[in-house]
C-alpha positions in Angstrom: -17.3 -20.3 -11.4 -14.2 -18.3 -11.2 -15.7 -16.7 -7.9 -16.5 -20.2 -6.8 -13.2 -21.7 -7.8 -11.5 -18.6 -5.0 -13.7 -19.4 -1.9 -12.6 -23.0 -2.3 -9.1 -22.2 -2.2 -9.6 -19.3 0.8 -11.4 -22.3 2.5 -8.4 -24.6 1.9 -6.0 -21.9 2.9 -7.7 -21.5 6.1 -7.7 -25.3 7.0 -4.1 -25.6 6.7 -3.4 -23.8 9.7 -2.3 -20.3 10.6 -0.9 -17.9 8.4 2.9 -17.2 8.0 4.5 -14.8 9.8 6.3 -11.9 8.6 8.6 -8.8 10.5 8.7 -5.6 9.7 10.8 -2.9 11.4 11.9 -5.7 14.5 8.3 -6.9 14.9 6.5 -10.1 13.9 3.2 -10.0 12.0 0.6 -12.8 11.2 0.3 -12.4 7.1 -3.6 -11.4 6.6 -6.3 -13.7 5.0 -9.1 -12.7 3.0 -11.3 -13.9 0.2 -11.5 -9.9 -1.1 -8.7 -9.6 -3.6 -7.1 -13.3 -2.4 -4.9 -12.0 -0.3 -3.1 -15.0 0.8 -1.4 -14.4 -2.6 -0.2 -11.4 -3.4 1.2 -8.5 -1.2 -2.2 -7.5 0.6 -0.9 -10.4 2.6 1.8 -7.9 4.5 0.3 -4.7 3.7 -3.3 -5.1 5.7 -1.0 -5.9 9.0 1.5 -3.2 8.8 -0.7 -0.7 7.9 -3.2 -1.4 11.0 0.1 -1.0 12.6 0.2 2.4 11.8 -3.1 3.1 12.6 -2.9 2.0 16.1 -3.5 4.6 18.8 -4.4 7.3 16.4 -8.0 9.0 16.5 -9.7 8.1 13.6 -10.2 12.0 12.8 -6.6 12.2 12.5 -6.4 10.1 9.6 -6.5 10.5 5.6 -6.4 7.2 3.4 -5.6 7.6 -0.2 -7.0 4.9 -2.1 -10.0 3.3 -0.6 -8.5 -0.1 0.7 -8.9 -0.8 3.8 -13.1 -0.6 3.9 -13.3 -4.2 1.8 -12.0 -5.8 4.7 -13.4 -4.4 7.9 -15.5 -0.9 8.8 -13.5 2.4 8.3 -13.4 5.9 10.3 -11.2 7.8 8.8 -11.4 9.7 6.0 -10.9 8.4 1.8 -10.1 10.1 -1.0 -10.0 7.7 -4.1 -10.4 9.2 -7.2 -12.3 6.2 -9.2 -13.7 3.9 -6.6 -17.4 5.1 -5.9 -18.5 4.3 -2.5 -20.0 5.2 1.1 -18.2 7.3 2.3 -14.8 8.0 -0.1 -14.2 11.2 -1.4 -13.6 11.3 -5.6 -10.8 14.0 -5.7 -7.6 13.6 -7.5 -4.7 13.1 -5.1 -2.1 15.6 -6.9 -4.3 19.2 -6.5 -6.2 17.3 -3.3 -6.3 20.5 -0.7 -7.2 20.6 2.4 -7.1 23.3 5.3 -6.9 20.4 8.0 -3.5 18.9 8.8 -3.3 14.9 9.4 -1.5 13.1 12.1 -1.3 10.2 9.5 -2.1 9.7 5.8 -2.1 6.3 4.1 -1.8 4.6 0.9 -1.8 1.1 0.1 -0.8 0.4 -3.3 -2.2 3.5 -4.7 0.3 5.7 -5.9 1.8 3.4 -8.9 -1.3 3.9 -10.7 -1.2 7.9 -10.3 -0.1 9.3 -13.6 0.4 5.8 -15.2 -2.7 4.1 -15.3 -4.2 7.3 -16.8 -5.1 8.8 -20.2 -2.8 11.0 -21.1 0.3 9.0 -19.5 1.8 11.3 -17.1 5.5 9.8 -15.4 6.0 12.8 -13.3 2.3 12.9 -12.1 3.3 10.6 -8.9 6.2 13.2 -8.0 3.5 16.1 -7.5 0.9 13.9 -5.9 3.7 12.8 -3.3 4.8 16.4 -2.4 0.9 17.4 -2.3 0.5 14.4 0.8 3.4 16.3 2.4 1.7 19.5 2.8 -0.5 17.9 4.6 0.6 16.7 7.2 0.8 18.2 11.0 3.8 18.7 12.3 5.1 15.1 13.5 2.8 13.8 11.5 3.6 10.1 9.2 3.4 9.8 5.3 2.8 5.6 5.0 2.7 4.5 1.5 3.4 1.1 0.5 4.3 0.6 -3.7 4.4 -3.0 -5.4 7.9 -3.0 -7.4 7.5 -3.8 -11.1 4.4 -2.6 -11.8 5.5 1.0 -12.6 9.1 0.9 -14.3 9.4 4.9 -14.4 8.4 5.1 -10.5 10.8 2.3 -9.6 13.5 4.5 -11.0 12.2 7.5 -9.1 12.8 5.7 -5.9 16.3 4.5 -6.6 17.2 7.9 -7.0 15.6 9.4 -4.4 13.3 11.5 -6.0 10.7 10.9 -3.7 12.4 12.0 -0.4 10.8 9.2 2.2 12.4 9.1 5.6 12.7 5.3 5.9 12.4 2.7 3.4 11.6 -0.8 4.1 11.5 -3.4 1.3 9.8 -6.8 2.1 10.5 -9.6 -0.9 8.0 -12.7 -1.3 9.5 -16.3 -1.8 9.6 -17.4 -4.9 6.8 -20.4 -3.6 4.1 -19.5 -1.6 3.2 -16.1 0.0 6.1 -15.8 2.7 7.6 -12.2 3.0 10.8 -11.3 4.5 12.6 -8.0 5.0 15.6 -7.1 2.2 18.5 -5.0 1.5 17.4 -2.2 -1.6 20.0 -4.2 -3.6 18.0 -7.6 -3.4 15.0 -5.4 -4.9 16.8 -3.9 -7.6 15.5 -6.1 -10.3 11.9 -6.5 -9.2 8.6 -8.6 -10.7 5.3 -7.9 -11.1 3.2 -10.4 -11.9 0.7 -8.9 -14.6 -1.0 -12.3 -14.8 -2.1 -12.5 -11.1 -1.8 -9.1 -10.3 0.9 -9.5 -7.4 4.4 -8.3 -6.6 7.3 -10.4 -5.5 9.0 -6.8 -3.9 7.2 -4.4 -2.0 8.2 -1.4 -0.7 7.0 0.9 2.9 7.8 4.2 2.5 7.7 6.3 5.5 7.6 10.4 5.7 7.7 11.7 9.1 7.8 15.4 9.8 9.7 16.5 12.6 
């Protein structure tokens, strides 16, 4: 039923027309639909689009995705490490002692890292510090660290970020409306006080975290 009860409303969504548009770093995005996770509700909405953004132009060989995401909604190339998910293709290795002798051009991770040290048995806060540094050393020189993190979810890793602790190059924060699934781009002092949703599983503040190594 519940399954049921979604297609009918991905099926509504669909009918009433194209998706809202969204911009992230001076560009315009269509917000992406799919019945996999419900998209048109929560933050997958903005994070599908920006992070096929990213991949754009860049060999498939070149790429490392932590957290196996974006397979449920298209075919994949690249290579997945996720340390739970069992599936085709993903690699079960835990993302903070993750080595590897090849460099990356690109490494992704879509709503990943929150969980890393938090949603684990013993709780470990500082975990997502070590894990972050680990995706560093692996990247080429020039090479991009993506990560996108839904705010609220992870109180101690929120923190983290306002301080800096996790030294990203660029931060973009995109906030959801408070009705509907419409994203815009903020100021870190409109995302200071964020919300997770527990009961729907969704943020209303996302952050994009960019690395680049020059």
């Amino acid at each position: 039923m519940k399954q049921r009860n979604k297609l009918i409303c991905y099926w509504l969504v669909r009918l009433a027309g194209q998706p809202p548009s969204f911009t992230f770093r001076g560009r315009s995005y269509r917000c992406f639909r799919h019945l996999y996770n419900a998209t048109w509700r929560n933050e997958r909405a903005v994070e599908v689009p920006i992070a096929r953004s990213f991949l754009a132009g860049i060999s498939p060989d070149q790429v490392l995705e932590i957290g196996n995401v974006l397979s449920h909604y298209g075919p994949v190339l690249h290579e997945v490490v996720d340390k739970y998910e069992r599936a085709e293709g993903v690699c079960n290795e835990d993302v903070d002692d993750l080595t590897s002798e090849k460099k990356y051009e690109l490494i992704l991770s879509i709503s990943t890292l929150e969980h890393v040290g938090w949603d684990e048995q013993p709780r470990d806060e500082t975990k997502v510090l070590r894990a972050f540094e680990n995706l560093q050393n692996l990247l080429a020189p020039g090479g991009r660290l993506v990560v996108t993190i839904p705010l609220g979810y992870n109180p101690p890793l929120d923190r983290m970020i306002e301080e800096a602790r996790l030294s990203f190059t660029e931060r973009v924060y995109l906030q959801r409306e408070p009705c509907g699934n419409k994203w815009s781009e903020v100021s870190a002092e409109k995302v200071r006080n964020p919300h997770y949703d527990a009961q729907t599983n969704s943020a209303h503040e996302l952050l994009v975290g960019i690395v680049e190594i020059r």
